[in-house]
N, C-alpha and C positions, 0 to 999 in steps of 0.2 A: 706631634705629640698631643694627646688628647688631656682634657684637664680632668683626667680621671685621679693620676697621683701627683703630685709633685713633686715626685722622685723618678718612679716609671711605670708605662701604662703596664697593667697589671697581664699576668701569664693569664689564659683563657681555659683554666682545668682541673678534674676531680675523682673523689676516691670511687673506684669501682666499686667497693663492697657496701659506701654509702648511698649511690646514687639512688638505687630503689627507694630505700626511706626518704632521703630527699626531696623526691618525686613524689611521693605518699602524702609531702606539705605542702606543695602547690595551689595556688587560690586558685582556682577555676572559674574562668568565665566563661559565660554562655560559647556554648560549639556552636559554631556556623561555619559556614561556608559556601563563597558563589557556585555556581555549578561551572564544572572543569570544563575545557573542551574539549574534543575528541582530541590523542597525540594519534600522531605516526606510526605508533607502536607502544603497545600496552603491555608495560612488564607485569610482574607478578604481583606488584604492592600499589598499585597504579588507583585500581577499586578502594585501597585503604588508607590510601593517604590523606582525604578529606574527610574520613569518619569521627569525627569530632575534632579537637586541636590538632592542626596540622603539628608533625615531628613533636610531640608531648613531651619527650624525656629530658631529665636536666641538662642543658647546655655545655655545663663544664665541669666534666668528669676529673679533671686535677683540679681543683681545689670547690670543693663544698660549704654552703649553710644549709641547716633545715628548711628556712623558707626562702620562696619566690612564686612568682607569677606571671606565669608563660604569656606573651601579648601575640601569639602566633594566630594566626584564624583571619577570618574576613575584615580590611579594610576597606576605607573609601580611595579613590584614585581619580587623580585629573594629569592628562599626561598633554603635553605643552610643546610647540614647535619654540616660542620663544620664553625669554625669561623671564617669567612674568613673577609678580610678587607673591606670599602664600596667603592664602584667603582661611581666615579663622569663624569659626561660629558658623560655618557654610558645607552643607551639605553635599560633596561630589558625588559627577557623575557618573562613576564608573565605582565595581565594585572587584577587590582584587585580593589574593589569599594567600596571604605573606606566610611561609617565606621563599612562593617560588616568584622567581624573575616572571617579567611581564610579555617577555616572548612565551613562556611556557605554556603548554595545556592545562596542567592543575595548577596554573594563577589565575586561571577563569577569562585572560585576557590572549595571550596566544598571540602577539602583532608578531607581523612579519619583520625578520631580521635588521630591514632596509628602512624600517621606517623609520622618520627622521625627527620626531617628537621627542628630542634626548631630553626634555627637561619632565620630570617625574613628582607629584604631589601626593604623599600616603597621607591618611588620617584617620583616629580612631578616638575613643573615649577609654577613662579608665577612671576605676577606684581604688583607692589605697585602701587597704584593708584597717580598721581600727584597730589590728594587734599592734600596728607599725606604729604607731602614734608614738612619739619622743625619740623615732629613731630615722636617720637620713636614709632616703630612696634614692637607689644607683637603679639608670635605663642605662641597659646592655644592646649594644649590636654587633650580632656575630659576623657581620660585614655585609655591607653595603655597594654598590657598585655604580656611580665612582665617585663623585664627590656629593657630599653631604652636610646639610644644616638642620637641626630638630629644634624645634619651635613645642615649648610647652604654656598652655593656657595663653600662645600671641605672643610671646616672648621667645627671644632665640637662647637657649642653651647650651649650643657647642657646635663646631664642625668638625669635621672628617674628609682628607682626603686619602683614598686608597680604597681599593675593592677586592681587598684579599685578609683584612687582617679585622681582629675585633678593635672597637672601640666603646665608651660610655661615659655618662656625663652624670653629676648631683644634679639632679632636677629635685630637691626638698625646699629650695627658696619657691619654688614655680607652682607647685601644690596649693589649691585651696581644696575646701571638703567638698564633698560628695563626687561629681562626675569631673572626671579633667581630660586636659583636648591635647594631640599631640600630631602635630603635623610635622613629615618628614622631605625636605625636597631636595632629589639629588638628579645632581647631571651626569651624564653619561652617553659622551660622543662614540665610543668606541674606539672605531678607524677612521674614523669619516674627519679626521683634521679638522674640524669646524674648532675657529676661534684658536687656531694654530695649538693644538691640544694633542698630550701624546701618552696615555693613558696607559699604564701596566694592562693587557689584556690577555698575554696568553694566549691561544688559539681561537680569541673569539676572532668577528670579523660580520663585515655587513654585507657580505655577499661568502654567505657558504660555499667551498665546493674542495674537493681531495682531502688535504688535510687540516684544513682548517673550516672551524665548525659555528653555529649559528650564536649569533653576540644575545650575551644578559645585561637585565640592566635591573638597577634596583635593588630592592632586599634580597636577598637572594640567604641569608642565614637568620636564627631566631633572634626576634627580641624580647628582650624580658626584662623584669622588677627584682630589684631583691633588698631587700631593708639591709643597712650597718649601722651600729654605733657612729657617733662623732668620732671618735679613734676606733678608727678599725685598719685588720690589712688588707693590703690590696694587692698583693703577689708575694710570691715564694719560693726562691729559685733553691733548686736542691741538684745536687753533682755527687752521687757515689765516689770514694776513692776506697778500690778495694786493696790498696794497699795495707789501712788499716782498719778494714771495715770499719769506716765512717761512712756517715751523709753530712756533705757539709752542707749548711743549708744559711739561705737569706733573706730576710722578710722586709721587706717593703709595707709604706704603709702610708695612710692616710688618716690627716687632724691630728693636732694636737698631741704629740706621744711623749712630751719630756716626761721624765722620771720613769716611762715606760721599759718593762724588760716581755722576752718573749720564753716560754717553756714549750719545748718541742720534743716530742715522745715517738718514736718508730714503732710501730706496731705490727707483729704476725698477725693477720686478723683482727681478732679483739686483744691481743695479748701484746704488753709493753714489752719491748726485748731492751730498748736502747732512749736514755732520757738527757737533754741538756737544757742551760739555761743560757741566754746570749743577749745581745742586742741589737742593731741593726747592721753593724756591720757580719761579715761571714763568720760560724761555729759552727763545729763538728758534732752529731749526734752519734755515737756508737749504736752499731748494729752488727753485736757479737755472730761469729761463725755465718757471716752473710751467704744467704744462698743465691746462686749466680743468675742473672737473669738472660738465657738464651734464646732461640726458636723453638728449640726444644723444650724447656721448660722457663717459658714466658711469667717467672715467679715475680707478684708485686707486692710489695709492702706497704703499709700505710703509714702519714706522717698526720698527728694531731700538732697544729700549733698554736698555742694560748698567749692572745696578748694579756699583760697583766699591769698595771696601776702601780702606783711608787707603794703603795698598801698592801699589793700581791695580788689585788683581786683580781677576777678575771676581767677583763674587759670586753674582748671577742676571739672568738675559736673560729678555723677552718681544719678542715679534713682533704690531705693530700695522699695521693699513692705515688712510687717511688719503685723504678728495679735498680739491683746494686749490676751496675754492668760499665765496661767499659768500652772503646773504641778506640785504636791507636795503629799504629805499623809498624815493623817490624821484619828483619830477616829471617827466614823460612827456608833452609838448605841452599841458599846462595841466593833466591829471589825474595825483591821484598813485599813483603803479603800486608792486606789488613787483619789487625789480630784483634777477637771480639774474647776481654777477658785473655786475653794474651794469647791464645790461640788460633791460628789460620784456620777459616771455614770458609771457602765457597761461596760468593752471597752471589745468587739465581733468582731472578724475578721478574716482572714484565713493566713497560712502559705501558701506567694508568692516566689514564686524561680526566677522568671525571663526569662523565657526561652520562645522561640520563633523555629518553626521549618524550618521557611524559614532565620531568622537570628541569631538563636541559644540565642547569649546574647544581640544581638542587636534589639531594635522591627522595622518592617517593616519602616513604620512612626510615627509621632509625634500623630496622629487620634491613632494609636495602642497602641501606650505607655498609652495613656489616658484612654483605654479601658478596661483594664484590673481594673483598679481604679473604673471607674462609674460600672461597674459590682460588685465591694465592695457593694454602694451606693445602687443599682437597686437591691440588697439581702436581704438587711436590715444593713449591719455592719457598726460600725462607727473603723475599726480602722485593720490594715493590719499590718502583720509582714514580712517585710524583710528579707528576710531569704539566711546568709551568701553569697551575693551578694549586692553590692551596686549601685543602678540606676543610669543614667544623670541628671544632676539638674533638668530639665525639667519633670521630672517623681515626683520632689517633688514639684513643682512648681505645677502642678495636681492635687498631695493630699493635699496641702496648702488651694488649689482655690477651691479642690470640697467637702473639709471638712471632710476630715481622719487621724486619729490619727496616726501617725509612728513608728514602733517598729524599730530600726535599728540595724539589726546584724551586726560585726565583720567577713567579713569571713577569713574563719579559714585555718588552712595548710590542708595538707591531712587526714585525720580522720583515718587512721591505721599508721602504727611502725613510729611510732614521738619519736623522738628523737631530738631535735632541739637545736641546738646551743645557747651561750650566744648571738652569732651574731644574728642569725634567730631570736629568741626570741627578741630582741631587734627591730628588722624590725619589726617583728608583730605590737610592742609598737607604734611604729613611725607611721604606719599606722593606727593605730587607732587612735592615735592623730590628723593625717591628715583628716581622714574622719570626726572626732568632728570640725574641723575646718571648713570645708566644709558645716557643713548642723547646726551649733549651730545658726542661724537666722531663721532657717523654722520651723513654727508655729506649722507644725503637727508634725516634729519629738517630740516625748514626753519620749523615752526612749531608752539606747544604751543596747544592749546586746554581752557579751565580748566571751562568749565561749559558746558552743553548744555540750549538749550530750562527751563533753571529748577529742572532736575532737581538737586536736595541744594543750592538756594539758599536762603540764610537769611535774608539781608539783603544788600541793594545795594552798601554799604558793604561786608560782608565781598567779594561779588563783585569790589569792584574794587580792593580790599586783596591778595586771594591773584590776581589779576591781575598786578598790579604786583609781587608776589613773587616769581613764574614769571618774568617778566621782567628783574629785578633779578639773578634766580638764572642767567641764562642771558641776558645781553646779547646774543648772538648772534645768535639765532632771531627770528621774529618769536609775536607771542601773540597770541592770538582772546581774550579775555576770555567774551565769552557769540555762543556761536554759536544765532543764532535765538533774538536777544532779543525779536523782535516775534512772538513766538511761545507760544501755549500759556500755562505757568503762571509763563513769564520777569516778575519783578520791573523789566525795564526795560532801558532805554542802558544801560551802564554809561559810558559816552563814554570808557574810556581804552584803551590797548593799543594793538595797530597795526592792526587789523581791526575793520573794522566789518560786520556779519554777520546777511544776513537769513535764513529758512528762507520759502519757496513752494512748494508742490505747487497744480497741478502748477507752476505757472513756466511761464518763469522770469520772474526781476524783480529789482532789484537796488536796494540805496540808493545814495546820491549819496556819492561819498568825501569827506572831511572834509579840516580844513586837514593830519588826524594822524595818519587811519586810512585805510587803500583798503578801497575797497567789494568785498565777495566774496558771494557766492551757496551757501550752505555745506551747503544741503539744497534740491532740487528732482527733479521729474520723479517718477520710482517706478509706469512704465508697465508693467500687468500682461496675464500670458496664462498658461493654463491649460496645462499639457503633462504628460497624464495618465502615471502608470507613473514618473513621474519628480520626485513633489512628495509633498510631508508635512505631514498638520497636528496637532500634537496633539490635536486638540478639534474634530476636521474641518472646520471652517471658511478660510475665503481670504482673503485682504484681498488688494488696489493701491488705490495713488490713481485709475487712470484702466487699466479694461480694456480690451485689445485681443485685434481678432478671431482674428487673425494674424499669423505675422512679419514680414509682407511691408508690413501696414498700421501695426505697432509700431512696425518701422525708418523707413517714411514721417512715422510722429508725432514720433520722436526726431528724426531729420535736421532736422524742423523746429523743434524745441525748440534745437536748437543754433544753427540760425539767428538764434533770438530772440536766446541767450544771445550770438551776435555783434555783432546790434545793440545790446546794453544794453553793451558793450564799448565799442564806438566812441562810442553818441550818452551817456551816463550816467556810463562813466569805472566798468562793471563788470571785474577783472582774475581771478579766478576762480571756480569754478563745480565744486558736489560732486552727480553724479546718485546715484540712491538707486534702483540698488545694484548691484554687482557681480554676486552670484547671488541665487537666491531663498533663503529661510530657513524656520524651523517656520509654516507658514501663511499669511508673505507669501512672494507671487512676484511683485516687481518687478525680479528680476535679468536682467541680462543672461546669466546661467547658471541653469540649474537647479541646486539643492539639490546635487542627487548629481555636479554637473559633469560631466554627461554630455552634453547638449546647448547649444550656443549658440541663444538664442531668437530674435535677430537677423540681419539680412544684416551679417557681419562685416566687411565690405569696404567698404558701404556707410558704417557705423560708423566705420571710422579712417579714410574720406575725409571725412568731416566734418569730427573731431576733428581732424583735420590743417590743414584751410582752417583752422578756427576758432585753432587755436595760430599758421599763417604768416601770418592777416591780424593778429595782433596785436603780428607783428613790423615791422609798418605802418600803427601809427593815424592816423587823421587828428587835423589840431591844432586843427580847428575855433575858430581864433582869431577874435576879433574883426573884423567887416567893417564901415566906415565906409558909412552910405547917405544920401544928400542931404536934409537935416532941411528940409522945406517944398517940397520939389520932389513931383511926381507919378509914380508907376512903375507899372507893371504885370508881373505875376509868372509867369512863363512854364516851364511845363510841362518836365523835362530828361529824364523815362521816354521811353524808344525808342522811337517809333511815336506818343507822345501829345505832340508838341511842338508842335503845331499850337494847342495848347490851354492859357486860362491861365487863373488865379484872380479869378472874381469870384462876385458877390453876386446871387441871387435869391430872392424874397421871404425875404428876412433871410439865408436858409442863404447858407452860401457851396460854391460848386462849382469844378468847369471846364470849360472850356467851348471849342468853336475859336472863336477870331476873328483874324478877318482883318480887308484893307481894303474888303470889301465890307460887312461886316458893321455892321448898325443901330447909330444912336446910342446907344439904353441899353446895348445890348451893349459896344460901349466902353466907357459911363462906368462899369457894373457891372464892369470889370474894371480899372479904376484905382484905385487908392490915391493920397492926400497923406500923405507921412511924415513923424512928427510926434516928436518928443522922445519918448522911453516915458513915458506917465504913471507908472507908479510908483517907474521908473529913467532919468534921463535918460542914463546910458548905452547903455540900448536904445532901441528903438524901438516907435509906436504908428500904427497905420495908417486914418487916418478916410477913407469915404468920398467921392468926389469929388460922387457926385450926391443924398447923405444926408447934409449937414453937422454933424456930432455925433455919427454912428455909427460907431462903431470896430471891428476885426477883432478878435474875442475867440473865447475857449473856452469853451461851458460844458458838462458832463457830457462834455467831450471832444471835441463837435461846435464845427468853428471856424462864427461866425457874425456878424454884422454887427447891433452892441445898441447903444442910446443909451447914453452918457455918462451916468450917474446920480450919478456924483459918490464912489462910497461903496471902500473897498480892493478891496475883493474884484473888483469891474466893474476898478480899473486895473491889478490883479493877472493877469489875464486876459487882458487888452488891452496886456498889453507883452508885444513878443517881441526876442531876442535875436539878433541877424544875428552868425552863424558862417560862415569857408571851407563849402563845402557837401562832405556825408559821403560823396559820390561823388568828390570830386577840385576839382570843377568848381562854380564857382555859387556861392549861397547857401542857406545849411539856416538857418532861424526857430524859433529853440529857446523854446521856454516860459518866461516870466521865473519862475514861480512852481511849476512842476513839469520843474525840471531834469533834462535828459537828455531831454527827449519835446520832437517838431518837429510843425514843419505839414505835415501829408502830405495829399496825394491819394489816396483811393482808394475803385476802381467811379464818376468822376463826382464823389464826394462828399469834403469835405475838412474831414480830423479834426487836433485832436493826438494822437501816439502816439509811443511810445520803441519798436515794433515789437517787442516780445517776443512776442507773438502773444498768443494769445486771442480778444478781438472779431474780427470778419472785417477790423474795417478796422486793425488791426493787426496782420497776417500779413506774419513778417517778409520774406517777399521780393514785391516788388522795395523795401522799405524803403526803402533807404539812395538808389536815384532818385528816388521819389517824393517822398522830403522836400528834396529838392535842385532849384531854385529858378534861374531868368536872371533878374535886375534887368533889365527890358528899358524899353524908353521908352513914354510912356505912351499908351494905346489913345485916350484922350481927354484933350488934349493943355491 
């Protein structure tokens, strides 16, 4: 905890409709900057990032003052193999352009990933502006990497451990007039264990290669100035409940606030809709006839809150923005869905890492950071997963504004020999609390995700302890406890949270939702292509899961991957889905961009007509309820694909097929396409279908092939042999679900007839025409 409040470090964010003006009161200090070095590839903002303050715009888009003073631009740097003390009054010799990492090309310094200098010395000068005079000066760091101590005028003012979250310190004792000196030195082992160290890092790592990517260290987000009163706030947490269009809201604060009250006003734009008066503990703001904040219309409000004096004066005002929106779960025709605003939608997005190759973790400009988002949007997807790296506010301030759902990862320690301390462990804790604190007012975040594939798992129990603490800490949201537990070096279920989470490559495939958790798809696809002049590896090497030749046959593989993921939607009760990856990165190119986002690799058009059917069909699932069928009577099961109705399910030599019959058609052919329906053997709330002219052979599955087996008497044969009559998933009919591999029917297809939940893969679970094929006429029986 940083001695920013004394209550809690403050949320890092502000009103969009403010921030221009904001920005318009900036004290500007001279633009410089060292000259960059060449990256690996030069995106589109690469040439602009160093044209005067590097990233200029306000920092923290939730919560606003008029003034501040961006410290972003050209430092000095002494970079250290050991720990050496910091040298004040003294000139370094390296020159470095905060706020990209020191591996980076636009930090002017560029080291290699491996090198072994983790100890890091920033220095610059500064003036306070004479407006500030009588009022305390707060230094902002919008994170650091990894641990940190800032030294004002040779004096220490605060540390920092963690290289994901913001922190800041009253440096107004430390202030003399005219020019003041601030030096920052942080360590940062990365992986390399030195001093038995085990550092949150997310995919960095000191030897690049596949999927993990080259290590930051340092400043790596803005720092800046900004004057408060003696009592001012310092955060402001706000939670829509649209139950009664309220915002409840809580203000936190710093110095001195006895007799202090706060007035807190909602506003359409400039217009008051909704006003209250409270104290520090939580109170309701109305915000009559709220308008709902979705993908679709990303609507945000603004929140003014005035601290005020036992007098009423004012004391200090900030400007927040605010969507009225919820997130929860909920049963949806028999499966249980995420409901946004009470409502099941589909959330479709990509696995985002972050990464940039002219500034590795930091993006060029504020245009780039954006850019990656509206490319979500320009796809079709309403919802992006974060994946074990955490953005600048301003990147959520983006997805708030442009209407995307936020998955927010935890990132994780190193993802091989974890062994982590009750100390480490306990940092992890801390950090994730901090980043909850951080982003628990941004409309889009909609979910935290704690662990990943097994990476800095310790134990099971700890898994579903700091589960349930993200949770407890953030009732709001929902929580992934372990995304892609059936995966890799994952410890297990942890069975609690609200997500239950597989990972597939390719995919897709989904588990079955629980009575507690919805089934989501949190990792799939990561379909690769080659696009020379426009890709980077450190180590020359390439990785995808599944290359393709071209984009014409990539986008034919995707459209049909979504397909699947439609089908595991309707028949399985799948409600979201993370493809891997937005762009390509150092040596994978699974993205739907190249590295330098320069090219889209795909038919972009083709892309969000997918992504579109797949979000409107889920705004119309079928309920595939329970169908009552005549237990002892005889049926036979008639063909509903277009063209193939002619034709209906029976048995020869064992297999089962289809076949036309008609009334001219032979007597085995009839009796091989009859069934007697029989109580399910293993549930008699389904059913089991023996043959009419085999008495004791039942319609079963095995290796997925449906087929006509004796009764043997043992579970597995009546496990097999029961199936579940559902509304059929075209509308019409009946679909015959699996008693024992839920979500997967009895489909036709080519003649031959399997079980499959149509996600694709084998040929006979290609998901189109799926959803007719396993849909079914109860018709009367061929042999009667």
């Amino acid at each position: 905890m940083s001695p920013m409040s004394a209550s809690r470090r403050p949320i890092l964010a502000v009103a969009a409709l403010l921030a221009t003006a904001a920005a318009s009161l900036l004290v500007h200090t001279p633009a410089q900057a060292a000259p960059a070095k060449t990256p690996p590839l030069t995106t589109p903002w690469t040439a602009q990032a160093l044209n005067g303050t590097p990233l200029p715009e306000y920092p923290r888009p939730q919560m606003t003052r008029p003034e501040w003073q961006n410290l972003n631009g050209e430092w000095q740097l002494r970079q250290s193999v050991t720990d050496d003390a910091p040298q004040f009054g003294v000139t370094l010799p390296e020159r470095v352009n905060v706020p990209f990492p020191v591996e980076s090309a636009l930090s002017g310094i560029m080291r290699p990933p491996n090198d072994n200098r983790h100890y890091l010395f920033y220095r610059r000068t500064f003036t306070v502006p004479p407006t500030w005079a009588g009022r305390r000066v707060q230094l902002h760091f919008g994170a650091v990497d990894w641990q940190t101590t800032v030294y004002v005028n040779g004096v220490s003012v605060g540390s920092h451990t963690g290289g994901y979250d913001g922190f800041g310190f009253d440096i107004t004792p430390r202030l003399i007039g005219g020019a003041n000196e601030i030096v920052v030195k942080v360590y940062d082992p990365t992986d390399s264990r030195q001093n038995n160290t085990l550092p949150l890092i997310g995919k960095q790592t000191k030897t690049p290669s596949g999927i993990f990517y080259t290590a930051v260290s340092g400043i790596w987000q803005t720092v800046w100035l900004e004057p408060t009163p003696a009592s001012s706030i310092s955060s402001v947490d706000m939670y829509p409940n649209l139950s009664n269009n309220t915002l409840r809201v809580r203000v936190f604060t710093r110095g001195d606030v006895s007799g202090h009250t706060v007035l807190a006003e909602a506003l359409n734009g400039s217009t008051v809709v909704g006003t209250a008066t409270g104290g520090f503990t939580e109170f309701s703001v109305p915000v009559p006839d709220a308008r709902r904040w979705t993908p679709d219309d990303p609507f945000l409000y603004n929140l003014r809150v005035t601290l005020r004096n036992a007098s009423g004066a004012q004391v200090d005002r900030t400007t927040h923005y605010f969507g009225m929106r919820t997130i929860t779960t909920g049963m949806v025709n028999g499966k249980l869905r995420p409901l946004l605003n009470g409502q099941f939608v589909f959330q479709t997005g990509t696995l985002d890492q972050g990464y940039w190759p002219d500034g590795l973790y930091t993006a060029p400009t504020d245009a780039a950071l954006a850019f990656d988002l509206q490319k979500h949007k320009d796809l079709g997807f309403n919802m992006v997963r974060k994946h074990i790296k955490v953005e600048p506010q301003r990147w959520f301030y983006h997805a708030d504004r442009l209407g995307l759902l936020v998955w927010q990862d935890i990132p994780s320690f190193t993802a091989q020999d974890i062994n982590a301390t009750n100390a480490q462990q306990a940092q992890f804790e801390a950090e994730a609390r901090e980043i909850v604190d951080e982003h628990r007012s941004s409309p889009s975040v909609v979910a935290y995700t704690t662990y990943n594939e097994g990476w800095g798992e310790r134990a099971l129990a700890d898994t579903q302890r700091v589960g349930q603490m993200v949770k407890n800490y953030d009732p709001t949201r929902l929580v992934n406890v372990h995304s892609g537990y059936n995966c890799c070096q994952s410890l297990g279920n942890p069975g609690n949270g609200d997500i239950d989470d597989w990972h597939m490559y390719l995919g897709p495939a989904s588990p079955v939702p629980s009575g507690s958790r919805i089934a989501v798809l949190g990792e799939f696809g990561g379909l690769g292509l080659q696009t020379p002049g426009h890709q980077y590896s450190p180590n020359g090497q390439w990785f995808a899961y599944e290359w393709q030749a071209n984009p014409t046959a990539m986008t034919d593989r995707y459209v049909g991957l979504v397909r699947g993921v439609q089908n595991l939607m309707m028949g399985k009760g799948l409600s979201a889905s993370v493809y891997t990856e937005i762009t390509d990165l150092e040596g994978e190119l699974n993205g739907f961009l190249t590295y330098d986002r320069q090219v889209v690799k795909f038919d972009q058009n083709r892309v969000r007509a997918a992504n579109q059917a797949l979000i409107a069909a889920s705004r119309n699932t079928p309920a595939l309820s329970p169908v009552g069928l005549p237990v002892n009577s005889r049926v036979s099961f008639q063909v509903t694909t277009p063209g193939y109705t002619d034709r209906y399910l029976r048995h020869q030599n064992s297999l089962a097929y289809t076949a036309v019959v008609n009334a001219s058609s032979d007597a085995t052919t009839k009796a091989d396409a009859t069934y007697t329906v029989r109580a399910g053997l293993a549930d008699g709330s389904c059913y089991s279908f023996e043959s009419v002219n085999f008495p004791g052979q039942f319609l079963r599955h095995a290796n997925s092939r449906a087929q006509n087996s004796v009764n043997d008497g043992s579970a597995l044969f009546r496990a097999d042999a029961t199936w579940c009559a559902r509304t059929g998933l075209s509308g019409t009919g009946v679909s015959l679900e699996s008693w024992n591999f839920r979500g997967s029917f009895l489909r036709h297809y080519n003649a031959e007839v399997w079980m499959t939940d149509g996600a694709g893969g084998p040929a006979y679970s290609n998901p189109d025409p799926w959803v007719n094929d396993s849909t079914w006429v109860i018709g009367s029986p061929w042999a009667p």
